[in-house]
SEZA-194222 format. One record per residue (C-alpha): residue in one letter; y, z negated, x. Coordinates in steps of 0.1 Angstrom, whole numbers, plus 5000, padded with zeros to 4 digits. Example, Ala and Ser with C-alpha at 12.3 -4.5 7.8 and 13.67 -1.06 7.14 Angstrom:
<nodes>
A495549225123S498949295137
</nodes>
This chain:
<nodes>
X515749094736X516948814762X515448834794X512948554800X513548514836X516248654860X513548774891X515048934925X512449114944X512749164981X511149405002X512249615028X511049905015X510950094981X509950444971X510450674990X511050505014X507850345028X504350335023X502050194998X503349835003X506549924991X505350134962X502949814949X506049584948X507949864930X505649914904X505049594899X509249554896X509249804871X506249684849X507949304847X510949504836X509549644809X507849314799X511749194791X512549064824X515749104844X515049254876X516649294909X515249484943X516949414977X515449704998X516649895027X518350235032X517350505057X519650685073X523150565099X525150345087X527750505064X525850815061X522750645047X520550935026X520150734994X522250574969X523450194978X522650104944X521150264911X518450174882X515450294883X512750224855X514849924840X514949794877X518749774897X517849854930X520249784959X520049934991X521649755024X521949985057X519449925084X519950185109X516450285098X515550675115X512850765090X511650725057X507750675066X507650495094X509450115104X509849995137X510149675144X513749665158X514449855122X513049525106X514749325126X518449525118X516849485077X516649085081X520349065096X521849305076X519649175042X520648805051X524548795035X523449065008X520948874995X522848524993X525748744979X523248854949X521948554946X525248344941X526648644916X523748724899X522148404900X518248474896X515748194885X513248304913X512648524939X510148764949X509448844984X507149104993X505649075031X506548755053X508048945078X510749095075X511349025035X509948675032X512548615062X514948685044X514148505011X513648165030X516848185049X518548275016X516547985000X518047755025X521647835015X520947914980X518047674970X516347944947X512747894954X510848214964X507148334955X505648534984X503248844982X501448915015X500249265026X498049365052X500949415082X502449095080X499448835087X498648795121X495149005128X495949255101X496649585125X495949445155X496649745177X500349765161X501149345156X498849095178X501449105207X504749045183X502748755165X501948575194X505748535199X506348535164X504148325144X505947975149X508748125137X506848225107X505347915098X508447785078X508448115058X505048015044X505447635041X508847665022X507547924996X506547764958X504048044956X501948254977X499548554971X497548824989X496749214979X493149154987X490548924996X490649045031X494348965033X493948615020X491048495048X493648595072X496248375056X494048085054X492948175091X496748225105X498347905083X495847695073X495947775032X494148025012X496448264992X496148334957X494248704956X496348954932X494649234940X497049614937X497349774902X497150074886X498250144855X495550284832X494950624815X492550684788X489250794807X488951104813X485651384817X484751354852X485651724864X483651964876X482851994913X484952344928X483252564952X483452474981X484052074978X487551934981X487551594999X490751454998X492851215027X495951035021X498050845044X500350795072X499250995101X498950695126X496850505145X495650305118X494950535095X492650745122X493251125107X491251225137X488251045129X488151255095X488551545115X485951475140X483251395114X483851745098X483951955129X480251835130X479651985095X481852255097X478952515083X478852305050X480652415014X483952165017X487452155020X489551895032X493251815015X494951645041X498051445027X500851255047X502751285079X503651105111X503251055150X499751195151X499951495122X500751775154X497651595169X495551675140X496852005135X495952095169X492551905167X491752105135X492552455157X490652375186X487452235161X487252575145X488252435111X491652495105X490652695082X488952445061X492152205063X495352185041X497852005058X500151895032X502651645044X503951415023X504051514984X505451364955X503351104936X502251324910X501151614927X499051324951X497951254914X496951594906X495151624940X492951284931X491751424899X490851754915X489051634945X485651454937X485751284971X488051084990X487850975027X489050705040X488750665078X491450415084X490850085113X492449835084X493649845053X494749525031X494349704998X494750075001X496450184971X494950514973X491850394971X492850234940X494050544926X491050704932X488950454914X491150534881X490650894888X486950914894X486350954925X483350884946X485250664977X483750715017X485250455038X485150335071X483149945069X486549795071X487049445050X490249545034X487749745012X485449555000X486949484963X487449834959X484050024973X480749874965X478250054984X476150314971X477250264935X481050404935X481150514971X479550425007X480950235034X480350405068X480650335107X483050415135X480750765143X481751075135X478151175136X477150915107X480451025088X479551365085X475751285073X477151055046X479451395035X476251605041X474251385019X476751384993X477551734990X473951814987X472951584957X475351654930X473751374904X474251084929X478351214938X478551234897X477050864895X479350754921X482450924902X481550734869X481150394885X484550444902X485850504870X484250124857X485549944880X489550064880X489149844850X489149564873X492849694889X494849744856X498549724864X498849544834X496649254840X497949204876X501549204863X500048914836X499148744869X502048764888X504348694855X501748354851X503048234887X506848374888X507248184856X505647864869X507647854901X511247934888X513747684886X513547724852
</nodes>
């Protein structure tokens, strides 16, 4: 079957390299490959240059991915001098792959570094581009990590967003950001999961597994998590603690000192299936992040029935709706750990929870959201 459009994706990162942003943009590759397109992925390597650690190119799903060197140290973490060696050393590749392979549109996932690169390539090229907008990238996303780069960066940014034939956000949250930063609201395409017939909501083990994923940072606050159990260390749980980064020896040491070590399973990083596995065993997961855009785990969880407790953070609110699939809670570790209390103790509302979660994945089916983002790639091409 002929490929109905020739689409190059491009996005500094792609699994595993990267965090969830990378892993929506390949999934989302993948499932337009399968619908009969031909797709490309510019994406960075990890690694020194000339003794990067993954292939420089291979296909994967249906999807040739191509990998250009960026000095980049580690696969879960991307500082910003590492973006800035991914836009130079992207630049040349990408108008390379664009002249040889000669795409009908681009897709660019986060203005900065990747929409960077597909404007500049635009410019020489005069592909249009479509550009998907994550949580990091919009000035006021992660405040702590960004507000002093954008203040230098965002009139350089400005053309990135002008230029584009097609722009969308993960979440809702994402998009009042965009419209509050550049002056236009986003089209909302919210992160996807592809569906599994529903299954029996398991039983609850003894004691009760919450589960946390994420990169151990700043942003995603593993502490907090921490802090709010030490309070209720007495009670029947268990926490599965999955990720790693600059804080993970912090938590480790937290847990110690707590008294709950016991009670925690540091993980690290695991593959996506086992985190799979985990999300169907675990009843609850806790999220105690400072921002999120559209946290894909939380979008997993909703497919695998789980009850969802979250920090009251915007980039939530089209995945939790309070007390009917989860609860949104404050910064207070004190109020955390009553909201566990209260769950573990009343089994019939944790099971109502679970089944609602359930309902509403409906609402994040990979397959719809590809339909979307096919609907717009289609409509901007230069075809």
């Amino acid at each position: 079957m002929e490929a109905v459009l020739k689409i190059l994706v491009i996005c500094y990162e792609h699994p595993p390299v990267g965090g969830g942003g990378g892993r929506v943009a390949s999934q989302i590759a993948q499932a337009l490959a399968k619908r009969g397109h031909e797709v490309g992925y510019l994406t960075g390597n990890v690694g020194k240059r000339g003794k990067e650690l993954l292939p420089t190119e291979e296909v994967i799903d249906g999807v040739r991915v191509w990998r250009v060197a960026t000095n980049r140290r580690t696969v879960d973490t991307c500082s910003v001098p590492e973006m800035f060696f991914y836009l130079v050393y992207s630049l040349f590749p990408a108008i390379q792959r664009i002249r040889a392979w000669k795409p009908d549109i681009v897709h660019a996932h986060f203005a900065v570094p990747s929409g960077a690169v597909a404007f500049a390539a635009a410019v020489f090229s005069r592909v249009p581009y479509v550009l998907t907008v994550h949580l990091g990238d919009v000035p006021g996303g992660v405040p702590e990590q960004t507000d002093k780069l954008f203040r230098f960066l965002k009139p350089f940014t400005v053309p990135i967003w002008r230029c584009a034939k097609g722009v969308t956000a993960v979440s809702s949250y994402v998009a009042t950001l965009t419209e509050k930063a550049y002056g236009s609201r986003p089209e909302v395409i919210p992160n996807g999961v592809a569906m599994e017939p529903v299954r029996e909501i398991s039983a609850i083990s003894d004691p009760v597994r919450l589960l946390w994923v994420g990169r151990m940072s700043v942003q995603k606050n593993p502490l907090l998590a921490l802090e709010a159990l030490a309070h209720i260390r007495e009670e029947n749980w268990k926490l599965e603690m999955v990720g790693d980064g600059p804080l993970r020896r912090n938590a480790e040491n937290f847990a110690e000192q707590m008294g709950i070590a016991s009670k925690v399973c540091f993980h690290g990083w695991l593959e996506s299936s086992e985190v799979w596995r985990l999300q169907r065993e675990c009843p609850i997961l806790l999220l105690t992040s400072l921002h999120e855009g559209m946290p894909m785990v939380a979008v997993e969880g909703l497919m695998a029935g789980m009850a969802i407790l979250s920090t009251c953070i915007p980039g939530v609110e089209d995945v939790v709706e309070d007390d009917w699939n989860g609860r949104k809670m404050p910064f207070h570790p004190d109020l955390i750990g009553n909201e566990i209390i209260s769950l573990l103790r009343d089994p019939k509302r944790l099971f109502f929870y679970r089944t609602n979660s359930q309902k509403k994945a409906r609402e994040f089916s990979l397959e719809r959201v590809v339909e979307k983002y096919e609907f717009i790639l289609t409509k901007k091409s230069k075809k």
